[in-house]
Each structure stands twice: as structure tokens, then as C-alpha cells.
BAVO-822105 format. One line per 5 residues: number of its first residue (from 1); their letters; for each residue x, y, z of N, C-alpha, C. Coordinates in steps of 0.05 Angstrom, whole numbers, plus 5000, padded with zeros to 4 digits. Layout:
! BAVO-822105
NUM> A> X/Y/Z/X/Y/Z/X/Y/Z ~ ...
***
This chain:
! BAVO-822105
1> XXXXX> 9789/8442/3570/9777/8467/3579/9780/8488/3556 ~ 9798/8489/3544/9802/8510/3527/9789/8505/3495 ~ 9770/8483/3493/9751/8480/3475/9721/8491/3486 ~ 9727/8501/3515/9697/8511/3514/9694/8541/3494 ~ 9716/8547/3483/9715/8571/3471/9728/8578/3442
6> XXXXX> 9723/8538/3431/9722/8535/3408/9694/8544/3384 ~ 9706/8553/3366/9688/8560/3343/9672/8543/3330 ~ 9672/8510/3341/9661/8492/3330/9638/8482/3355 ~ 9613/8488/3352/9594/8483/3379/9600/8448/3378 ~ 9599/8432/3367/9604/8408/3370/9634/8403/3389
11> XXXXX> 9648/8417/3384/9678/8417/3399/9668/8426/3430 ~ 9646/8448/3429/9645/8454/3455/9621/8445/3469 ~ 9607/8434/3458/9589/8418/3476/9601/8389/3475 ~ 9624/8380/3463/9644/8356/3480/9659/8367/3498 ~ 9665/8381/3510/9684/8397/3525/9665/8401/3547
16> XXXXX> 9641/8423/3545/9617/8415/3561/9611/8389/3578 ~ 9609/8372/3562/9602/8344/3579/9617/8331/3585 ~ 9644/8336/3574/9662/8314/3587/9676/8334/3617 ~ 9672/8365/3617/9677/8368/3647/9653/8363/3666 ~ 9630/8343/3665/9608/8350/3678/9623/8314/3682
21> XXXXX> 9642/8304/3682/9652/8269/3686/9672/8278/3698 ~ 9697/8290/3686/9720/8283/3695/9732/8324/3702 ~ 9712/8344/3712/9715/8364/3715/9716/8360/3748 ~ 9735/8396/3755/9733/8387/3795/9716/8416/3794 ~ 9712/8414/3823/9694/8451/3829/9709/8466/3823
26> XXXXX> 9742/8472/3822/9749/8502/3817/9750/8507/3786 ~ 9727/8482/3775/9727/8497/3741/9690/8510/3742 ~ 9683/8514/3760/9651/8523/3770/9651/8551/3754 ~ 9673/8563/3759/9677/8598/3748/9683/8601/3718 ~ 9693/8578/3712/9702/8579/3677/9673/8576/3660
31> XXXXX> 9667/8549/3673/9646/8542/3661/9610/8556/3662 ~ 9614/8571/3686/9588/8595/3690/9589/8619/3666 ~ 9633/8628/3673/9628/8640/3645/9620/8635/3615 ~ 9629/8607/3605/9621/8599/3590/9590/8602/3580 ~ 9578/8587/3600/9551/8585/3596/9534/8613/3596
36> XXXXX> 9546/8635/3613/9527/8663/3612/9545/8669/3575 ~ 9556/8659/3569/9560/8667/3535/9556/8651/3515 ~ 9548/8623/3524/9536/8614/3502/9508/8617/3478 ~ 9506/8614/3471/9481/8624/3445/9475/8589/3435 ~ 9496/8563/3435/9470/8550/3419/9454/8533/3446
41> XXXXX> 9434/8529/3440/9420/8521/3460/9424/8491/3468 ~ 9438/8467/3457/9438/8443/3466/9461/8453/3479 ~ 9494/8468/3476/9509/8468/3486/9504/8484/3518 ~ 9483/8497/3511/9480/8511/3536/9471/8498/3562 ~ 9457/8472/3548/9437/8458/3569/9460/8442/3577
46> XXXXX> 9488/8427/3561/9504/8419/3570/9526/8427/3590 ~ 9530/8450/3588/9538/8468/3611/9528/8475/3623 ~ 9494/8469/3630/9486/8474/3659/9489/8456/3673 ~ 9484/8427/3661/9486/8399/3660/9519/8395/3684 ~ 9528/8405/3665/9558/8403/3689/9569/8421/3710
51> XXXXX> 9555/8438/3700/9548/8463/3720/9547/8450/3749 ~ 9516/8441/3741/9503/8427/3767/9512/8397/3777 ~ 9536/8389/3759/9542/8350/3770/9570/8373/3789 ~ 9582/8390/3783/9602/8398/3796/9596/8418/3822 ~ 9579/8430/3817/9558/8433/3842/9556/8415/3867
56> XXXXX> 9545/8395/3859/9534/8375/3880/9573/8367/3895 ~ 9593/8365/3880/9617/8353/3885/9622/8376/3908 ~ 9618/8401/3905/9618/8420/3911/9608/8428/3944 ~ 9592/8426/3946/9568/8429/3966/9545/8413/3971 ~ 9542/8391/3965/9522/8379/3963/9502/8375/3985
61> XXXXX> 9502/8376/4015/9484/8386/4030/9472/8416/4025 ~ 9473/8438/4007/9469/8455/4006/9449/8461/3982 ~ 9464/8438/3954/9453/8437/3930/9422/8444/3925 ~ 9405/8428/3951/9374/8440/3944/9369/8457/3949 ~ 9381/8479/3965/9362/8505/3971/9376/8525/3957
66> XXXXX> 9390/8521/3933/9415/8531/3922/9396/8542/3896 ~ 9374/8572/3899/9365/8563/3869/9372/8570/3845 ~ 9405/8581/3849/9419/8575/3816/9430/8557/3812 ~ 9426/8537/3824/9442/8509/3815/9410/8490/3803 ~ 9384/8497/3809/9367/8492/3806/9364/8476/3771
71> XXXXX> 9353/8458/3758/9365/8458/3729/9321/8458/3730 ~ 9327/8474/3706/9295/8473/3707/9276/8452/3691 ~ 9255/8437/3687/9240/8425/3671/9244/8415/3641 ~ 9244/8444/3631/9260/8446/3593/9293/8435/3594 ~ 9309/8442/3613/9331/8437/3609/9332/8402/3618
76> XXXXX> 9321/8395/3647/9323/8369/3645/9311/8352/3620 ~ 9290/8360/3604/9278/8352/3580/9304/8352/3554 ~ 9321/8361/3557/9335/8373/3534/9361/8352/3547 ~ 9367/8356/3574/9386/8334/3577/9391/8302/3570 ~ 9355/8300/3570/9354/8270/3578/9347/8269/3538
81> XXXXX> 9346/8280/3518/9340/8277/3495/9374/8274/3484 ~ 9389/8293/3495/9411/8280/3496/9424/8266/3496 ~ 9421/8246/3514/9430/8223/3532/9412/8207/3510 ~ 9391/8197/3504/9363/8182/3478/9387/8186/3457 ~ 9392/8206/3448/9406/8218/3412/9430/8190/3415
86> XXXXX> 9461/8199/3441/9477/8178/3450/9473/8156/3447 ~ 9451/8152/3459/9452/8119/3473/9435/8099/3436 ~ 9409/8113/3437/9402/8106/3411/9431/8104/3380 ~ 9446/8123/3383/9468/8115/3361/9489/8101/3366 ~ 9486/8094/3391/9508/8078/3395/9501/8046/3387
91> XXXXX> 9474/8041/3396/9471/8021/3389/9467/8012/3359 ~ 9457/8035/3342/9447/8035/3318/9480/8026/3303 ~ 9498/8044/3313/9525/8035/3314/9540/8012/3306 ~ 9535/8003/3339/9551/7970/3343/9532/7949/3340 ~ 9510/7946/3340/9497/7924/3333/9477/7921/3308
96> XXXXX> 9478/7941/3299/9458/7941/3270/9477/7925/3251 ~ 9511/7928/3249/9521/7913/3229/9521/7881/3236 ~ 9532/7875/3256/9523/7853/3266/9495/7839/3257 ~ 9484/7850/3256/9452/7836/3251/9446/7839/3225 ~ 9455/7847/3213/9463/7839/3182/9473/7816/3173
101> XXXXX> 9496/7822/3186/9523/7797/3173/9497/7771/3191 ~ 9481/7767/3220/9468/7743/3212/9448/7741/3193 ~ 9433/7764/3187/9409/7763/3162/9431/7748/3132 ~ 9455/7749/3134/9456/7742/3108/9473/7715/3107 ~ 9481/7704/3133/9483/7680/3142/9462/7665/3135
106> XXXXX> 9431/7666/3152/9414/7660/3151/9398/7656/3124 ~ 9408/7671/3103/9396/7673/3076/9414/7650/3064 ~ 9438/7651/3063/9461/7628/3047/9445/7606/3067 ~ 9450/7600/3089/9446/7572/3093/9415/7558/3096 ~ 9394/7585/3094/9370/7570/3091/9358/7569/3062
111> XXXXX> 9380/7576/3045/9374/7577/3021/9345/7584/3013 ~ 9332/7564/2999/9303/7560/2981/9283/7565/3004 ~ 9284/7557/3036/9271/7557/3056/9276/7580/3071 ~ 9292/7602/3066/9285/7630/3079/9264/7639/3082 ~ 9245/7644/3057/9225/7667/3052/9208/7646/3071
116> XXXXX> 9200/7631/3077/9189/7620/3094/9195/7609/3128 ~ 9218/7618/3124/9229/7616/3153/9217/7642/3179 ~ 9225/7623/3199/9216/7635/3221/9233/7655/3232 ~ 9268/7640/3229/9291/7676/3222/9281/7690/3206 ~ 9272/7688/3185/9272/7715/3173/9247/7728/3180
121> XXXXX> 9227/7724/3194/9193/7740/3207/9214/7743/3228 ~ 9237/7737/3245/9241/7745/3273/9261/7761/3271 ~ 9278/7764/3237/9297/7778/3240/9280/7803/3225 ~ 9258/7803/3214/9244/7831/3201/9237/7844/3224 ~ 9224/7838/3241/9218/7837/3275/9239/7865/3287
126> XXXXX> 9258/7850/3282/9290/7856/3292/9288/7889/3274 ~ 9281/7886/3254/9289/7903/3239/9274/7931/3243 ~ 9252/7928/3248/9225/7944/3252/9241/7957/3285 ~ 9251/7943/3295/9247/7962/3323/9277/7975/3315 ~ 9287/7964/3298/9319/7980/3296/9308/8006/3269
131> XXXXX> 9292/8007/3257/9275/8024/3244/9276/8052/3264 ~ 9258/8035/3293/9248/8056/3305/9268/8067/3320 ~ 9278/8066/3333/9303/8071/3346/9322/8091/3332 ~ 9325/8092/3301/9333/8108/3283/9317/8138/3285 ~ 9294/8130/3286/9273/8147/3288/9274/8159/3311
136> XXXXX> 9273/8145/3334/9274/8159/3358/9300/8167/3364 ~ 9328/8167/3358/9359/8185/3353/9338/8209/3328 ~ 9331/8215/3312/9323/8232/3299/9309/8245/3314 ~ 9292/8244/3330/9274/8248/3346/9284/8268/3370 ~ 9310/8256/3379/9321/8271/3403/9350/8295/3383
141> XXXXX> 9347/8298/3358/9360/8315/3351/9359/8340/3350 ~ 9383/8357/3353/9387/8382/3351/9364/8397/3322 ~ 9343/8413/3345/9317/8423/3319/9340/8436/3293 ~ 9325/8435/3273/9333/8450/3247/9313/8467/3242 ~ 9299/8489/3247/9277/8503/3242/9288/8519/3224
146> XXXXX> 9258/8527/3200/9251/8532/3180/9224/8543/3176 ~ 9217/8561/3161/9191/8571/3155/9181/8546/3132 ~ 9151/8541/3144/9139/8522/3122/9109/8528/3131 ~ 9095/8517/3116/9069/8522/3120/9057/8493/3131 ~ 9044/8488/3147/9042/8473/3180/9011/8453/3162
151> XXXXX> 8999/8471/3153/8967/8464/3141/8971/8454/3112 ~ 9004/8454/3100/9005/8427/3079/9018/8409/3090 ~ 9032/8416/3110/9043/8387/3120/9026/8367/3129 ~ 9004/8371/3141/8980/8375/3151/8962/8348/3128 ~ 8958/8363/3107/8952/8355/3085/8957/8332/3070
156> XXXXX> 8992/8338/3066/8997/8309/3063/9004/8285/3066 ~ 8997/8287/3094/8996/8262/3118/8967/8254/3124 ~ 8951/8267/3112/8921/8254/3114/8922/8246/3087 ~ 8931/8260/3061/8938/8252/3033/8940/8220/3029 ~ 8966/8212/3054/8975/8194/3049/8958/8166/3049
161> XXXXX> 8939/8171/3063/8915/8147/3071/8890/8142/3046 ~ 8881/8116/3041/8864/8117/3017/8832/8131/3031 ~ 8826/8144/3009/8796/8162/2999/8779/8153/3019 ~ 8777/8129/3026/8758/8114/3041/8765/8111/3080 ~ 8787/8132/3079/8794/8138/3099/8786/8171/3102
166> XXXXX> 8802/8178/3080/8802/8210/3078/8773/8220/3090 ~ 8759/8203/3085/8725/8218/3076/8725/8226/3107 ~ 8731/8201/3120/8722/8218/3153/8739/8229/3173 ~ 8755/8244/3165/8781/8257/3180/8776/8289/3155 ~ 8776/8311/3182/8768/8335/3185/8787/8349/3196
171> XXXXX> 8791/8376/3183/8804/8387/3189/8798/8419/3198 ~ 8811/8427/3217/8804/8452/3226/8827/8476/3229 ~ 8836/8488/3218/8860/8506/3228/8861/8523/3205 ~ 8869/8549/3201/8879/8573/3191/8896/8560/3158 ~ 8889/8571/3141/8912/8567/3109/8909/8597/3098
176> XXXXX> 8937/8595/3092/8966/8575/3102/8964/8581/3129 ~ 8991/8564/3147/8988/8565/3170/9017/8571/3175 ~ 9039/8587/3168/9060/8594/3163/9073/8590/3195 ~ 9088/8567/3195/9112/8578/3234/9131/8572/3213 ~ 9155/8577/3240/9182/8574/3238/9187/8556/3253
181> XXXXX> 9194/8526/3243/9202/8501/3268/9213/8483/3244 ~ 9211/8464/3266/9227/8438/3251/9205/8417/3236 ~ 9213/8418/3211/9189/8401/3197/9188/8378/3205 ~ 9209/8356/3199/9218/8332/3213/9208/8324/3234 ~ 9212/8340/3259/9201/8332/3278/9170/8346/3281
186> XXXXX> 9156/8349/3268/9128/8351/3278/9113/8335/3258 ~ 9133/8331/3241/9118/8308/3229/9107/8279/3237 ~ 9135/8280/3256/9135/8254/3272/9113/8254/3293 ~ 9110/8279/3303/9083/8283/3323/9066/8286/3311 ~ 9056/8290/3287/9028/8291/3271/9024/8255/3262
191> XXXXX> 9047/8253/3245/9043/8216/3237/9028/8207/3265 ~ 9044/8207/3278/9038/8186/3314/9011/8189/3316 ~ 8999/8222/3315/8975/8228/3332/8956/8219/3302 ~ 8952/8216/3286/8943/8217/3268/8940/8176/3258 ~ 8962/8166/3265/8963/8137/3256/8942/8120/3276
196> XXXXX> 8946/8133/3310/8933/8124/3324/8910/8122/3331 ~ 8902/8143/3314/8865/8155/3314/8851/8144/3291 ~ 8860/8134/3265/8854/8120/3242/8856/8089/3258 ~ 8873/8081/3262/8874/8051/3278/8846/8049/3300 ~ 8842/8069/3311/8827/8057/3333/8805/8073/3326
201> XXXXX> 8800/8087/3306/8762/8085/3291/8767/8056/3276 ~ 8784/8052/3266/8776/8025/3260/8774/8009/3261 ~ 8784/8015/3288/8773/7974/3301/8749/7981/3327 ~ 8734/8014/3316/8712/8002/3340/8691/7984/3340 ~ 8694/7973/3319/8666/7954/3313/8639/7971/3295
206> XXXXX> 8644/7994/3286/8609/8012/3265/8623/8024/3244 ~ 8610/8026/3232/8628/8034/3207/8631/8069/3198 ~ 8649/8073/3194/8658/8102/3210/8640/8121/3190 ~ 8636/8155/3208/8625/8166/3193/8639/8199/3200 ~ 8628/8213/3190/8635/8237/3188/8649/8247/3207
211> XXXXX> 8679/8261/3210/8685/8267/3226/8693/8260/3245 ~ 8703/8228/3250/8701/8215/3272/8733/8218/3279 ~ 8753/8227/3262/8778/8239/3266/8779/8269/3261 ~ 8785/8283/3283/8793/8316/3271/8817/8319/3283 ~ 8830/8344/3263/8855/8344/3262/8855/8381/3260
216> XXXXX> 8855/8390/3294/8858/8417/3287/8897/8432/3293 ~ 8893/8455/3286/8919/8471/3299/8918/8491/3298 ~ 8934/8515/3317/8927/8537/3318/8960/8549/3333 ~ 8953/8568/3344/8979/8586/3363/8976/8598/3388 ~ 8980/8603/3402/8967/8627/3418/9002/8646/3425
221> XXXXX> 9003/8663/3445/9020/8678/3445/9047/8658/3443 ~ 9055/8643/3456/9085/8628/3466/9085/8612/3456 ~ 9065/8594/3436/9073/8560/3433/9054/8562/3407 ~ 9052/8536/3388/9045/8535/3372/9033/8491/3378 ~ 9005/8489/3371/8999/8469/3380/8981/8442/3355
226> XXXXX> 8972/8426/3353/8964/8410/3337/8954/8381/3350 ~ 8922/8385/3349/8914/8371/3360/8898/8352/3342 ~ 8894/8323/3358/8879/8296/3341/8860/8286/3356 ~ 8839/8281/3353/8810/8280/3364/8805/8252/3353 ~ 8790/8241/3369/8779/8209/3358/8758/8199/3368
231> XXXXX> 8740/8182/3365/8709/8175/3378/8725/8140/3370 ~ 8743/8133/3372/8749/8104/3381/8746/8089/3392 ~ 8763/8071/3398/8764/8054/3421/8774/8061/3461 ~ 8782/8095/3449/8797/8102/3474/8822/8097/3493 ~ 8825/8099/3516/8853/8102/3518/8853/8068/3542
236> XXXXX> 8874/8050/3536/8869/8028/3550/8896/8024/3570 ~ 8881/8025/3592/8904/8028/3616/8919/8047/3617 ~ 8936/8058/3637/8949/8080/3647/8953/8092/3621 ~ 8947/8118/3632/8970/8140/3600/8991/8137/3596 ~ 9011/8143/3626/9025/8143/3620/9040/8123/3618
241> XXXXX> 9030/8087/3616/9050/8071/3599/9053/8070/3574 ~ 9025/8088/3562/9039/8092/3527/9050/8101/3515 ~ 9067/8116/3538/9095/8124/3534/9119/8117/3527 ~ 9110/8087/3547/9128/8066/3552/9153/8056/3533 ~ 9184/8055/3517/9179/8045/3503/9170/8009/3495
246> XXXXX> 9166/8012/3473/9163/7980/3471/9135/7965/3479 ~ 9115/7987/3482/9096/7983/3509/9076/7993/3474 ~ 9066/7959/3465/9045/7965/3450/9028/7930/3447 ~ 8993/7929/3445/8986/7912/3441/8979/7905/3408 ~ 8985/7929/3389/8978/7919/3366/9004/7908/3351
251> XXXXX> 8985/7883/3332/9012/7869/3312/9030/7892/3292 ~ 9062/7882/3286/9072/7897/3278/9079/7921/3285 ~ 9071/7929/3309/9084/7953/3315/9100/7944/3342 ~ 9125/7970/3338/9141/7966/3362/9144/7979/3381 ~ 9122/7990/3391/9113/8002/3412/9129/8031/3415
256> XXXXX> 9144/8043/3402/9160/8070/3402/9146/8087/3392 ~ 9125/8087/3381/9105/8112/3369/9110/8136/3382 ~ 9090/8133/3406/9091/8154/3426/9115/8164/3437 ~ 9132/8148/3444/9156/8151/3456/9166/8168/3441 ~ 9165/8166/3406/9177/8179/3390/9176/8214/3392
261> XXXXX> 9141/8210/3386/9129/8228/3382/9126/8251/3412 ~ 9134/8243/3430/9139/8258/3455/9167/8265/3452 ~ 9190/8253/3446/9208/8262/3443/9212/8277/3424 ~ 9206/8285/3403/9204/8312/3383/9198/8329/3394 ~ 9176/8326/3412/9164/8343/3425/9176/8359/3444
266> XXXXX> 9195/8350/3454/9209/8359/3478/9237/8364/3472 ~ 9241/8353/3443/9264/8370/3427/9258/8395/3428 ~ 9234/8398/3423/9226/8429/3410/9227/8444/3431 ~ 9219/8439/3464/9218/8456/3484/9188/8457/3479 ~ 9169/8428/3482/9140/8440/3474/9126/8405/3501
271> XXXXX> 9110/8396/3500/9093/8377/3512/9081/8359/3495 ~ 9071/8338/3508/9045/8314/3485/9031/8302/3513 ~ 9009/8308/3511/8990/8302/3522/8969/8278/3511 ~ 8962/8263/3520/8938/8234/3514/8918/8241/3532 ~ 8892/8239/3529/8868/8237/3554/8846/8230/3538
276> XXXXX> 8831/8218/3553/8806/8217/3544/8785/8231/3534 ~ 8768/8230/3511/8754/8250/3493/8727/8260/3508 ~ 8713/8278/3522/8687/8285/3526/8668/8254/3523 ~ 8670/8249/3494/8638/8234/3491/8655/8210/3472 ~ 8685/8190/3491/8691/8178/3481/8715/8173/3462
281> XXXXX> 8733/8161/3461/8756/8166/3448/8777/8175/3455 ~ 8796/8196/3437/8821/8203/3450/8821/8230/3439 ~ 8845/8249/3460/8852/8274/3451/8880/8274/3453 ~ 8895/8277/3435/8923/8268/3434/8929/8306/3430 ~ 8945/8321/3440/8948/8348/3439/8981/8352/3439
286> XXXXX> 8992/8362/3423/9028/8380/3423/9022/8401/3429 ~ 9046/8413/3437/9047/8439/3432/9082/8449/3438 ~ 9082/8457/3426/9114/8466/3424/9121/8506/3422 ~ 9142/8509/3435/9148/8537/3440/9161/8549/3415 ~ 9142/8571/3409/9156/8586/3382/9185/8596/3385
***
């Protein structure tokens, strides 16, 4: 208890969560004060977090019509990115070394016949989704926001694709385009929305032309947003299993794209939207709160 009012927010958002396990109701009054004085925002969401598990211990026929015990939308979003950050490093943790020490088993005893072995395509396999998983713990991290300009980041993620791509991906939004957010993670939501709309002009079967990817962004009062447009192949089966993780039909990928790229999103206290385009294709849309 007496780390909720340590100088180290890491000290007190462990203190935070471990009374929301092994806390009783008459710490309900410590921890409200706590939380009406906290300032960083993951610790805050963790003290509502236990706020409300000591609540229910509390009163729990009462808990629903209770609406300060209520945890709202953003905060359950912020809990459960929490819980993603945990669970993803834990595993990155205990089983990433492990799967080494067999990659290099597998190398000594298949000697000359590795580079052609079927361990090593199943242990690269292995490797690609433990890639993503890194990605998605990055993904559910504490934002780092910074002033940068949004319309070169913009830039050099369409940069990154050869000329013969470039030609038909368009862009629409304000230069410079100056916010204050986390570069990292909207990068990860631009890559996603941007990788998926190049993939699927190109496997519609005509050979692409002007404009057939646009890539706008803009602001309006509360949020700041960045949208990816496509005349593709469109959206195949439910939306929302392309959420899913692990939930992909193309080779080499490990289906965490989206997953990723929604979770940045909801680091930020913002949305990601998929739907179908007017006249065909996809509208992949962020938007995140300034």
C-alpha cells in the first residue's frame, strides 16, 4: 500500500495491480484517493482497474447500477493493452530462448542438410510469429509522444515500396502536418493500412492505375485520423475476424497485422475501422485522441 505513493510510477502501478488480486474493500478509500491524484495515465487506468475488482468483493449485487464503479470503454481498452504488453513479454521471455538453443541443435546435427531442411522453413515460421508478438508487446506500450511531422512519416513508408508501386498510391493531407503523438505506434497503423492495400491491388487480376491506393489524413477538433483507400480485392468474410490474431490467408504472414495495428490504436485512446469501399475495395480508417 504504501507504494501507491511512491515517486517511481512503475512502483505504483505494481502496487495498483497487485491490490486489484490480493487487496480487501476497506482499502476502496486509499485507493480512490490515490487515483483522484494520480497524473500518469496507465497507472490511473490501473487503479480504476482495482478500484472496480474490489468493488464487486464489496457489493456485488449492487455493482451495475453503481455508476462510479462503472469502468468506461477507453479505460477497458487501456486495461486489456495491459494485460497484451504482460502476457506478450512473458512469453517473448520464457520461450524465445528455448527456441534458439533448438534452432542451434537443429543446425549442429543437420549439418550440410539444414539450409534445406524442413526445421529450419518451420523454425523461420516460428520465428516470424515471435517477430510479431514483439511487435504487438510494442504495440500495447506505454505512448511516448513527441512533435513530428505526420506527412513525412507518411512519405517514407510509401518511399519504402519500388517506383512501380509508388506511381499509383496518392496522397492527400496538409504539409507539414505537425501533431504531438507517438511515432512508433502510428507507424505501425500506417505500415498495416498501407501493406494491405498494395497486396490486394495486386492481386486483383488488371494492372493497376492511377490512384488505385490513397492515403489521406487530417484532424478535426478531438482526434487526429489517417486513412487508406483501395479499389482491390475487398474485404473477405467477417471484419471483424481480421482482427483475429493469427487469422490470415496470405503466405508468410502471421496473421497479427491488424491485431497489431488496432492495438496502437487503442494505446493511443483512438479506434481502427475496416469496411468496404463505395465502388469496391477497402477503407481502412484510425483515428486517435490528441
Amino acid at each position: 500500500m504504501a507504494h501507491l505513493t511512491a515517486s517511481s510510477a512503475h512502483l505504483r502501478g505494481q502496487a495498483a495491480r497487485a491490490l486489484g488480486v490480493v487487496g480487501r474493500p476497506s482499502d476502496l478509500q486509499r485507493l480512490r484517493l490515490a487515483q483522484k491524484l494520480e497524473m500518469v495515465s496507465h497507472v490511473n487506468y490501473a487503479l480504476q482497474d482495482s478500484i472496480r475488482r474490489l468493488a464487486q468483493q464489496q457489493q456485488p449485487q449492487l455493482l451495475a447500477h453503481d455508476e462510479g464503479e462503472v469502468i468506461s470503454d477507453d479505460v477497458r481498452r487501456q486495461i486489456r493493452g495491459q494485460a497484451v504488453e504482460w502476457i506478450s513479454g512473458f512469453l517473448l521471455h520464457e520461450i524465445a530462448s528455448p527456441i534458439g538453443l533448438v534452432r542451434l541443435a537443429a543446425k549442429r546435427e543437420l549439418a550440410n542438410r539444414w539450409d534445406s531442411s524442413e526445421t529450419k522453413r518451420h523454425l523461420e515460421s516460428v520465428g516470424r510469429v515471435f517477430e510479431a508478438i514483439e511487435t504487438l508487446k510494442n504495440a500495447a506500450a506505454v505512448p511516448r509522444p513527441q512533435e513530428f511531422d505526420l506527412a513525412s512519416l507518411i512519405d517514407e513508408l510509401i518511399g519504402a515500396y519500388p517506383e512501380d508501386v509508388t506511381e499509383w498510391i496518392s496522397m492527400i493531407g496538409s504539409r507539414p502536418f505537425v501533431i504531438k503523438g507517438d511515432p512508433s505506434l502510428i507507424r505501425m497503423v500506417v505500415v498495416n493500412g498501407l501493406r494491405n492495400a498494395v497486396e490486394s491491388q495486386q492481386t486483383v487480376g488488371r494492372p493497376p492505375q492511377s490512384h488505385d491506393v490513397t492515403v489521406s489524413w487530417g484532424e478535426t477538433d478531438v482526434d487526429y485520423w489517417v486513412s487508406v483507400l483501395d479499389h482491390g480485392l475487398g474485404i473477405n468474410g467477417p471484419i471483424e475476424t481480421a482482427f483475429e490474431i493469427g487469422n490470415s490467408t496470405k503466405k508468410n504472414h502471421t496473421g497479427f497485422g491488424l491485431a497489431i495495428a488496432r492495438q496502437a490504436v487503442e494505446t493511443m485512446i483512438g479506434s481502427l475501422n475496416l469496411e468496404p469501399a463505395k465502388d469496391g475495395g477497402a477503407l481502412y480508417t484510425s483515428r486517435w485522441r490528441k
